[in-house]
C-alpha positions as CSV (number, residue, x, y, z in Angstrom):
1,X,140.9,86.7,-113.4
2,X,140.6,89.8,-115.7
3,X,139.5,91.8,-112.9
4,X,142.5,91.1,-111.2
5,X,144.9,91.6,-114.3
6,X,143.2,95.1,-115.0
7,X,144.0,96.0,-111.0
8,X,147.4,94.8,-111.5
9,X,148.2,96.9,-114.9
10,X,146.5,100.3,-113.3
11,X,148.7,99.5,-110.1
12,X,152.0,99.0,-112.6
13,X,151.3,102.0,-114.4
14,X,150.0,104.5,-111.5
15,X,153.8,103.3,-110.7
16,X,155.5,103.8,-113.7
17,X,153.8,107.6,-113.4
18,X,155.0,108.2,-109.7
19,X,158.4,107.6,-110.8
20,X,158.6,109.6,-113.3
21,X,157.4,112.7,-111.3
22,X,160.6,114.7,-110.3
23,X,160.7,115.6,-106.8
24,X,159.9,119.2,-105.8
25,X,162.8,121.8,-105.8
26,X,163.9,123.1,-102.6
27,X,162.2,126.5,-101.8
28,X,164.8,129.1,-102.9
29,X,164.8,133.4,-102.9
30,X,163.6,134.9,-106.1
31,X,166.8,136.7,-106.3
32,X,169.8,137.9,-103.6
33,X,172.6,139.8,-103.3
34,X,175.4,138.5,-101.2
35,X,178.1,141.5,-100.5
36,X,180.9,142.2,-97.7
37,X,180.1,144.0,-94.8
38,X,182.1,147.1,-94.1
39,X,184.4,146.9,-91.0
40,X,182.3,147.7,-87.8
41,X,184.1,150.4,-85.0
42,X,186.1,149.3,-82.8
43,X,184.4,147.6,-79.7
44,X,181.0,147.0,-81.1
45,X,179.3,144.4,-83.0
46,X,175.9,145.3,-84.7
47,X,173.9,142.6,-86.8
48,X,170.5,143.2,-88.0
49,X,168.2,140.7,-89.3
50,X,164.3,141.4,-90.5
51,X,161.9,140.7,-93.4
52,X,158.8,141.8,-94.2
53,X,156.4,142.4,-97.2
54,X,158.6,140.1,-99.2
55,X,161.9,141.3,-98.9
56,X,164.8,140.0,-96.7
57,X,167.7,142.5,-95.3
58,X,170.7,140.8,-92.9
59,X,173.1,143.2,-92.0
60,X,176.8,142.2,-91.0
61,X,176.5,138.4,-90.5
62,X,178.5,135.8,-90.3
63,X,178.5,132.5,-92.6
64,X,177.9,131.0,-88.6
65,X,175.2,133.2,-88.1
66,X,173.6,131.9,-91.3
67,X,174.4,128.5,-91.2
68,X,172.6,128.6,-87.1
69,X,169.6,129.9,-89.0
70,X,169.2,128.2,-91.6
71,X,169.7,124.5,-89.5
72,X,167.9,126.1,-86.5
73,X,171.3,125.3,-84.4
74,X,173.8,127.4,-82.2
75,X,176.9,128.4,-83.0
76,X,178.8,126.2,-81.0
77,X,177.2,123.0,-82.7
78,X,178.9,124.3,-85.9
79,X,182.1,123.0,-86.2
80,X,184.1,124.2,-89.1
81,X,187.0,126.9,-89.9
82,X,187.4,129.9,-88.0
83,X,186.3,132.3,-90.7
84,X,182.7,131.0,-90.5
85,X,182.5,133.6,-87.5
86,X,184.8,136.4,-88.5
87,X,184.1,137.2,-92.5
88,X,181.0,138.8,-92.7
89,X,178.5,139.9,-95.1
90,X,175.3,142.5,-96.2
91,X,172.3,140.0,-97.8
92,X,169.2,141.5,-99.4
93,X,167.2,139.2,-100.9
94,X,163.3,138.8,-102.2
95,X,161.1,136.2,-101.2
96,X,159.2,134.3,-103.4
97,X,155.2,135.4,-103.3
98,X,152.9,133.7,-101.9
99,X,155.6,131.9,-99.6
100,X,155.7,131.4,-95.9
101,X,158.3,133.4,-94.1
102,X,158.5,129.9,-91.7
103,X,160.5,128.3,-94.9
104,X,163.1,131.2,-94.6
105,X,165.6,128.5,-93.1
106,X,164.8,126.1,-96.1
107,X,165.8,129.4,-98.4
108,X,168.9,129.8,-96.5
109,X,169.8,126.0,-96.9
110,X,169.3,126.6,-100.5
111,X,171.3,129.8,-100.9
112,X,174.4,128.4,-98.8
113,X,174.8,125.1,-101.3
114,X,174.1,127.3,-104.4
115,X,176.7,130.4,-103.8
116,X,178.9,129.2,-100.8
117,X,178.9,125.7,-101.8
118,X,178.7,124.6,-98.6
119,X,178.5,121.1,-97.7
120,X,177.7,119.6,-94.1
121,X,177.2,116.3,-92.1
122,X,175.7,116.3,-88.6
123,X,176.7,113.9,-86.1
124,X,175.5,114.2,-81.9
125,X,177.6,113.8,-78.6
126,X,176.8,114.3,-74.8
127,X,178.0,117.4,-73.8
128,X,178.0,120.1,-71.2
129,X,175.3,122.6,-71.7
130,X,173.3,125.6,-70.3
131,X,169.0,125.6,-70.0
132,X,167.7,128.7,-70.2
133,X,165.0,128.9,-68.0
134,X,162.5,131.5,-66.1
135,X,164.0,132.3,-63.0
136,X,162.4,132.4,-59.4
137,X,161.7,136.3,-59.7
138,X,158.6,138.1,-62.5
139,X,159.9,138.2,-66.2
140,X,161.6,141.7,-66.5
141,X,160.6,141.3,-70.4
142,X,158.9,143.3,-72.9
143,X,157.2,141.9,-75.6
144,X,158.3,143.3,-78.9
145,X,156.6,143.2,-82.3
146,X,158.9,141.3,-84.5
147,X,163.0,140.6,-84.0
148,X,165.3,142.8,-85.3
149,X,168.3,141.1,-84.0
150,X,170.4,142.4,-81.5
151,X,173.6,145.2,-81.0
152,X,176.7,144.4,-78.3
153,X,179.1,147.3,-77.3
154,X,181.7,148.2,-74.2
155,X,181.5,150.9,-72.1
156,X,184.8,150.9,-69.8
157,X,184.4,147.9,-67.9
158,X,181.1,146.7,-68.6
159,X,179.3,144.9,-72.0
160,X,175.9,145.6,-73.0
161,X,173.9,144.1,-75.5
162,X,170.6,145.4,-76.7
163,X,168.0,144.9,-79.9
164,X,164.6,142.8,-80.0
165,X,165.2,139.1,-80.1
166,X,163.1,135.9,-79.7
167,X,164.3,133.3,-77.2
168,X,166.3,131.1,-79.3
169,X,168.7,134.3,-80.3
170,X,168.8,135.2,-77.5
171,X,170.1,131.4,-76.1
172,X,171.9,131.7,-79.1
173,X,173.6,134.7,-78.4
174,X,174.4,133.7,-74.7
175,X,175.8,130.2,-76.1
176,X,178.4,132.6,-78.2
177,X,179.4,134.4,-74.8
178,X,180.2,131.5,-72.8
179,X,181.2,129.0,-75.1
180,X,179.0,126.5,-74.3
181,X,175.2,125.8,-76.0
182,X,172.7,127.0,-74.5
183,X,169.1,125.5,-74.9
184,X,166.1,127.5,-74.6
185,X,163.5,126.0,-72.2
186,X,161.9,129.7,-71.3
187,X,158.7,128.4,-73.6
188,X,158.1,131.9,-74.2
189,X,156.4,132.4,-77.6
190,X,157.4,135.6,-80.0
191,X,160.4,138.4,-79.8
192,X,160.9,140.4,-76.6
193,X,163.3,143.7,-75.7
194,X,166.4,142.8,-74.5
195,X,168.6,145.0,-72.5
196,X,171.5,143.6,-71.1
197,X,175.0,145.0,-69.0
198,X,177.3,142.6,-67.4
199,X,181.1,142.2,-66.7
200,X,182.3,140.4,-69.4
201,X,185.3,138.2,-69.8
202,X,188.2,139.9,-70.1
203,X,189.2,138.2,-73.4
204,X,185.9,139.7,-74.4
205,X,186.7,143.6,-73.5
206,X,188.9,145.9,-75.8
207,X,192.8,146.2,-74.8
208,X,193.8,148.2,-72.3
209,X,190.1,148.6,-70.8
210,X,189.6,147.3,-67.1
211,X,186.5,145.4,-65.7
212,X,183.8,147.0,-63.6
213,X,184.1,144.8,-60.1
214,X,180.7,146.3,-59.2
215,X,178.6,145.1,-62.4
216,X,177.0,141.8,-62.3
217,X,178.6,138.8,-64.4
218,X,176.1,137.7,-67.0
219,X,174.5,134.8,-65.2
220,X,173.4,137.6,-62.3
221,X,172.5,140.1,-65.0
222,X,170.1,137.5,-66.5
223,X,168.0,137.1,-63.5
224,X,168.4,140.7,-61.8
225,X,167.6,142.4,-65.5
226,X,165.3,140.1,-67.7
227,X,164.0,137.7,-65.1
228,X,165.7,134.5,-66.7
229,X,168.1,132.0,-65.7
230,X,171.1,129.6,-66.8
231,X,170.8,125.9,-65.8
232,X,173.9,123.9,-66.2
233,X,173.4,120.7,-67.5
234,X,174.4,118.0,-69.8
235,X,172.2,116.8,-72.8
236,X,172.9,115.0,-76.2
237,X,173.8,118.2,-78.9
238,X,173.9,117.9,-82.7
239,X,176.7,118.9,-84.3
240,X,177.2,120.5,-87.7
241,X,180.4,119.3,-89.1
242,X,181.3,121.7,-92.2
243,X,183.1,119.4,-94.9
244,X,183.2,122.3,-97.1
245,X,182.5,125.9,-97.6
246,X,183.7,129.0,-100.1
247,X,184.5,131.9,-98.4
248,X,183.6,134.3,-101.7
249,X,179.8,133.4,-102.6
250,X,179.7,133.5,-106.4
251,X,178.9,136.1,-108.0
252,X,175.4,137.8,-107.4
């Protein structure tokens, strides 16, 4: 009987000192500076994105771009104003040592409650989408060190889009084209050179600039140029539904 009265007290108070452990804090940047990006020449789009030896530069992003990143979704399961994609911004930022760069997206999560005060709920729904997939012909790919993100431009009549990339930007990027999400199945590992010309839409092309008939529209370009494929589908999708969000972070 006193056996079991001693097991019961060291059971009440092993849970009296569980709960009074506070959780741990969400991993978060040791510091970071959130600025406006200056206004990009007309026709092209460039957005970088690296880190290494501790310190993380994105260059002319989007609050969507970030937000994809940091909930390892596509733009077009982010559903929320139309600034998210058009006001963009310069982040430098140092990451804490001793950290993993595979809790970047935690960081991000962290960074976009604390100075955007963004707030979020997710909910999922059937919906057309796009597999990417390796296509019947070799991989036209070349494997690239690390990703650096990726730079879109017109010539007259024709897009192009080149940068080193992994396989989910690059989904992620196409899903952005065609305005519909596109899921990577490729299961190819790492970042890899993308070099890309197409037709594009003519919504997508500067005013007053006329399409190349002769170029290749983007699902042709995909198999004749990198070897890769778009599957049309449909497949359950979670949605980000953006209850709130500031669109000038506080101060840095």
């Amino acid at each position: 009987m006193v056996r079991a009265s001693a097991i019961a007290i060291l059971a009440a108070l092993g849970s009296h000192a569980a709960a009074g452990q506070s959780a741990a804090p969400p991993p978060a940047f040791e510091v970071a500076s959130i600025k406006p990006a200056p206004p990009q020449p007309p026709g092209r789009v460039s957005t970088r994105m690296s880190a290494d030896a501790g310190r993380l530069t994105y260059t002319n992003v989007s609050l969507s771009d970030l937000i994809g990143m940091a909930y390892r979704v596509q733009h077009n399961q982010i559903s929320g104003p139309a600034w998210l994609g058009t006001e963009r911004f310069d982040i430098a930022a140092k990451i804490p040592d001793g950290v993993a760069m595979d809790r970047i997206p935690e960081m991000f999560q962290t960074l976009l409650a604390d100075r955007f005060n963004l707030r979020l709920r997710r909910e999922t729904g059937e919906q057309p989408v796009y597999q990417l997939v390796r296509g019947k012909t070799a991989l036209e790919l070349q494997k690239a060190e690390s990703s650096g993100g990726l730079s879109i431009g017109f010539n007259p009549g024709r897009a192009h889009v080149s940068g080193k990339v992994t396989m989910p930007w690059l989904a992620g990027f196409l899903s952005d084209r065609l305005g519909r999400p596109v899921l990577d199945r490729t299961q190819l590992d790492g970042a890899y050179v993308i070099a890309l010309e197409w037709v594009p839409d003519s919504t997508e092309v500067p005013d007053g600039a006329a399409l190349d008939a002769a170029s290749p529209s983007i699902f042709t370009a995909l198999q004749e140029q990198l070897g890769l494929k778009l599957a049309a589908t449909k497949g359950p999708v979670e949605m980000l539904v953006i209850d709130r969000a500031e669109k000038v972070p506080t101060g840095n």
